[in-house]
N, C-alpha and C positions, 0 to 999 in steps of 0.2 A: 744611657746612663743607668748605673745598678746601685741604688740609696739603699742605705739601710738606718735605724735612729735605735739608740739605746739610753738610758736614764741619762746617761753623764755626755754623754759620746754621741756625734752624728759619721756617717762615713760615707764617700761615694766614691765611684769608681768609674773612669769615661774612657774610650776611646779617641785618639787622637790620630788621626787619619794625616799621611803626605800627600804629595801634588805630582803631578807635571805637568811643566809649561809646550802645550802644544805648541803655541807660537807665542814668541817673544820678539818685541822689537822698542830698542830704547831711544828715548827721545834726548833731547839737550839738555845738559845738566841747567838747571833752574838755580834764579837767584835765590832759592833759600836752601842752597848744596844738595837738594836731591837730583833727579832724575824723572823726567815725565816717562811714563812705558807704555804698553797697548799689550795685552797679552790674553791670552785665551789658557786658564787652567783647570782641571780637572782632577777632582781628587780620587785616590787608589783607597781600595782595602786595606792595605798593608799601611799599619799603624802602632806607634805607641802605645802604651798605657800608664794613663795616670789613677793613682788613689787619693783620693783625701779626706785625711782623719782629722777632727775639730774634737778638741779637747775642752777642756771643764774650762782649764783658765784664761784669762782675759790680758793676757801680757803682750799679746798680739805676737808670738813667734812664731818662728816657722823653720822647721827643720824638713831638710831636701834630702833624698835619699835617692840615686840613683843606680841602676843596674841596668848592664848589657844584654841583648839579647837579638838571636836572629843574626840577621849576618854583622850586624858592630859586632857582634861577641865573635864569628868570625873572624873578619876583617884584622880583630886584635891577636886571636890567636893564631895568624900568618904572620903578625911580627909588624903590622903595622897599626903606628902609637896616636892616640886620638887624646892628648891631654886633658885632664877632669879640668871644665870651664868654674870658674870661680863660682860658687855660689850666688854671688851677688853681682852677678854678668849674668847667668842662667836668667834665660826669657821666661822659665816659670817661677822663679823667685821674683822677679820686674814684672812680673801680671798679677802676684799677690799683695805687692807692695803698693803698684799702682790703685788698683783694688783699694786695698785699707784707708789709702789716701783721701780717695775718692767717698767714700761710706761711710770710715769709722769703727769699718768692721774689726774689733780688737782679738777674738776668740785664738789660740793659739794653735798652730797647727801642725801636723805634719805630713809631708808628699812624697809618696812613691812613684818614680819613674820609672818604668820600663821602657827603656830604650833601645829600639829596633830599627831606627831611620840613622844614617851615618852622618853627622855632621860633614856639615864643605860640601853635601852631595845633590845640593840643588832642587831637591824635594821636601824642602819647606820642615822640616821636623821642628825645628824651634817654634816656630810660628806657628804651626798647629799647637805644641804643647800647653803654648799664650794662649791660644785661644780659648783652649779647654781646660785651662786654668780659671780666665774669667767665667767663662759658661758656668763653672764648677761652683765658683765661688758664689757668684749671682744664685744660682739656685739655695746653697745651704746657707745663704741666708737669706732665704725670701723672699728671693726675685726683686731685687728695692731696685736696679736699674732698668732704664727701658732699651731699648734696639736702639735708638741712638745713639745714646749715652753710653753703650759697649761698644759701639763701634767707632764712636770718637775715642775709645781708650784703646782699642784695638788698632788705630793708626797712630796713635804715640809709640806701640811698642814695634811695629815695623810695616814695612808694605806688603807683606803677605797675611799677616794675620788677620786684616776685613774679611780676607776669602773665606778663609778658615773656620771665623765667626760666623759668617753669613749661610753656611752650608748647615750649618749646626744647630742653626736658630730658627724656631717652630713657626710653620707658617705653610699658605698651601702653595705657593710658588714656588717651591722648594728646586734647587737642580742640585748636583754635587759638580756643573760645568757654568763658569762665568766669564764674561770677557772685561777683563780687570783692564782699569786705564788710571791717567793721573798718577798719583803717588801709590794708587792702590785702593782708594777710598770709592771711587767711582764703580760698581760693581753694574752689569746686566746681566740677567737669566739667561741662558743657552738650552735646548732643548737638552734634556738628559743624554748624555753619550750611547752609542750602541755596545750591545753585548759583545765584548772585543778583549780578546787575552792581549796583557800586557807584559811586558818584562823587563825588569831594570836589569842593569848589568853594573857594578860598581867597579872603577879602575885600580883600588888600593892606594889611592888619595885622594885627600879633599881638596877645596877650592876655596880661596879665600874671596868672597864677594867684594870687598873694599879693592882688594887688588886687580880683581876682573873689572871694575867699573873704572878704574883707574888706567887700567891698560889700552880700555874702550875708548874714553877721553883723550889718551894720548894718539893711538891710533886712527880716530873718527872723530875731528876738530867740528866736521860739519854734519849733523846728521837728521834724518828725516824726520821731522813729528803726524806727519800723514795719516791719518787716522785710517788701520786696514781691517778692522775687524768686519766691518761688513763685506767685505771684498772677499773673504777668506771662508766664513762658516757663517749658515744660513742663522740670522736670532728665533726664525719659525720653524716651524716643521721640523722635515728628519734631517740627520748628517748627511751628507757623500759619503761615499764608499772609502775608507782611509788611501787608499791606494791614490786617489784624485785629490786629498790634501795637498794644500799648496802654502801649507804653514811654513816658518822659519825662525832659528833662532840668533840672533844677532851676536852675541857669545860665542856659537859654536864656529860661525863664521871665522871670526876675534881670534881662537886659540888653534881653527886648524890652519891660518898662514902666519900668526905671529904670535901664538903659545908658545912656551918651553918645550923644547926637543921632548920630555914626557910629557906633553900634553896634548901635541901635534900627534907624538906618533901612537897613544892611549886610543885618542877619541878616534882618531883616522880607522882605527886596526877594531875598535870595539863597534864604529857604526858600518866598515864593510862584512863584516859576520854578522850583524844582525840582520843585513841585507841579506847576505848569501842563506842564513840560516829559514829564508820564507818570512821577512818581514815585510807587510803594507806600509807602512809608514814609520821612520828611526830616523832617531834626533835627540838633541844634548836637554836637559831641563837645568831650567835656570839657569846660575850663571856655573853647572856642574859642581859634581865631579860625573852624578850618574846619567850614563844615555840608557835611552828606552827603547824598545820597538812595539809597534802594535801589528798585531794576527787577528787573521779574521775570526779564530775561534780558539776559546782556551786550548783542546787537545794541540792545537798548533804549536802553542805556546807555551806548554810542557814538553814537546820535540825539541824546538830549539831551545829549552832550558838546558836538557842532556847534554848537547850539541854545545854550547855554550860553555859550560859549569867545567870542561876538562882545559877551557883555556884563560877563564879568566876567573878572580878573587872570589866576588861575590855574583850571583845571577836571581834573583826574585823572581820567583811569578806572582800576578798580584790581578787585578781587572778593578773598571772603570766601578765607584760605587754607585747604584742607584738610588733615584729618588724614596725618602723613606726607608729605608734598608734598617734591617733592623739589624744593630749590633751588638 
């Protein structure tokens, strides 16, 4: 975080990091309409940016200012349309309000987003944005909440954004890799990831989550709650070699036998070139739009960027963040 404080004026400026879900697997939809999951996420370099600027008055407003950047700004100028989310839909408008709620906190404000993560693309940008909205707020004024108390407001605003939090928030067990369970709320430490080039690959649409977990439901009446994460990646020591991942994502499953003819034939055609392109390990995140591959080393993973970038919309290169990392 970059603070700065002037007579009238405070301002800070964060980082807000995406994800992908190494392995995802969803459990039965639960009687209070969620979804129990088991999932192993890891958060990327490649991030958003927020600022926020706290004004003199005390009206409690807050004006949201967003801008594209990186491949959404892309992505848009190929011709494909990402509608401006209501305001008051926006998960960092519902992280400040929640906030105010919660504190009292009245000071008026205003938020610049820089928006680099593509909405529908299953890399968590909204819920990073949450997250580092509360962090934001909590600090300029005080720090008045503790690590619970943000992380019980952090699963009101969705199931990703505990990760989010938890990565962000100061402490010496730090990972930027956890294996998320329950609604999300359940969080354990994973040994920090190896130094491993990544690559998103974004298809030229997004994925609507309500509709993917609906399609889940109708196609998978009965489904495992088996808990895999120790079965899959060690909680001590080092990783496996990604090549010996034996992660999976339940989604990706979902839409390459019963997605729409562009979803089947997106993800199919996006995760055999990541293979072919020299990937150790590709796979869908979340509930998509973007798939990933991981390489055993960035130079890798700027070859198959090249490789990559002449067939499809968007290609990122990005790598796993480390512990502490200073941004």
């Amino acid at each position: 975080m970059n603070q700065s404080v002037g007579e009238n004026a405070s301002f800070l400026s964060v980082a807000a990091p995406c994800k992908i879900n190494l392995h995802l697997s969803i459990g039965k939809r639960r009687d209070d309409g969620f979804h129990g999951l088991e999932s192993i996420v890891a958060a990327l370099d490649f991030a958003d940016t927020l600022s926020f600027l706290v004004l003199p008055g005390k009206g409690a407003e807050t004006a949201l200012v967003v801008e594209m950047d990186g491949p959404l700004r892309d992505l848009s100028q190929r011709g494909q349309f990402f509608p401006p989310i209501p305001v008051e839909n926006n998960l960092v408008y519902r992280a400040v309000e929640l906030f105010r709620s919660k504190t009292g906190f009245l000071a008026d404000l205003t938020v610049r987003l820089i928006k680099r993560v593509p909405p529908g693309s299953g890399l968590g940008g909204g819920s990073s944005n949450a997250a580092a909205a509360l962090l934001a707020l909590n600090e300029l004024s005080g720090g008045e909440l503790s690590r619970e108390t943000l992380l019980d407001l952090a699963v009101q605003l969705g199931s990703d954004v505990p990760f989010f939090l938890e990565i962000a928030l100061p402490g010496p067990e730090k990972s930027p890799a956890l294996a998320v369970s329950g609604r999300g709320e359940t969080l354990r430490v994973l040994p920090p990831p190896p130094f491993l080039g990544v690559l998103l690959v974004f298809p030229g649409f997004a994925s609507h989550t309500g509709a993917a977990y609906s399609l889940l439901d109708e196609r998978r009446p009965i489904l495992n709650d088996e808990q895999i994460v120790e079965k899959t990646v060690p909680l001590n020591g080092s990783w496996p070699p990604p090549e010996t991942w034996n992660f999976s994502n339940d989604f990706q499953e979902l839409f390459l036998h019963h997605g729409s003819e562009q979803e089947k034939c997106s993800y199919q055609t996006i995760l055999e070139e990541l293979k072919e392109a020299g990937a150790a390990f590709w796979s869908l995140s979340g509930s998509g739009s973007a798939c990933f591959g991981i390489f055993s080393s960035q130079e890798e993973a700027e070859r198959a960027q090249k490789k990559l970038s002449r067939a499809f919309y968007t290609v990122q290169n990005t790598f796993f963040l480390r512990k502490n990392q200073d941004r």
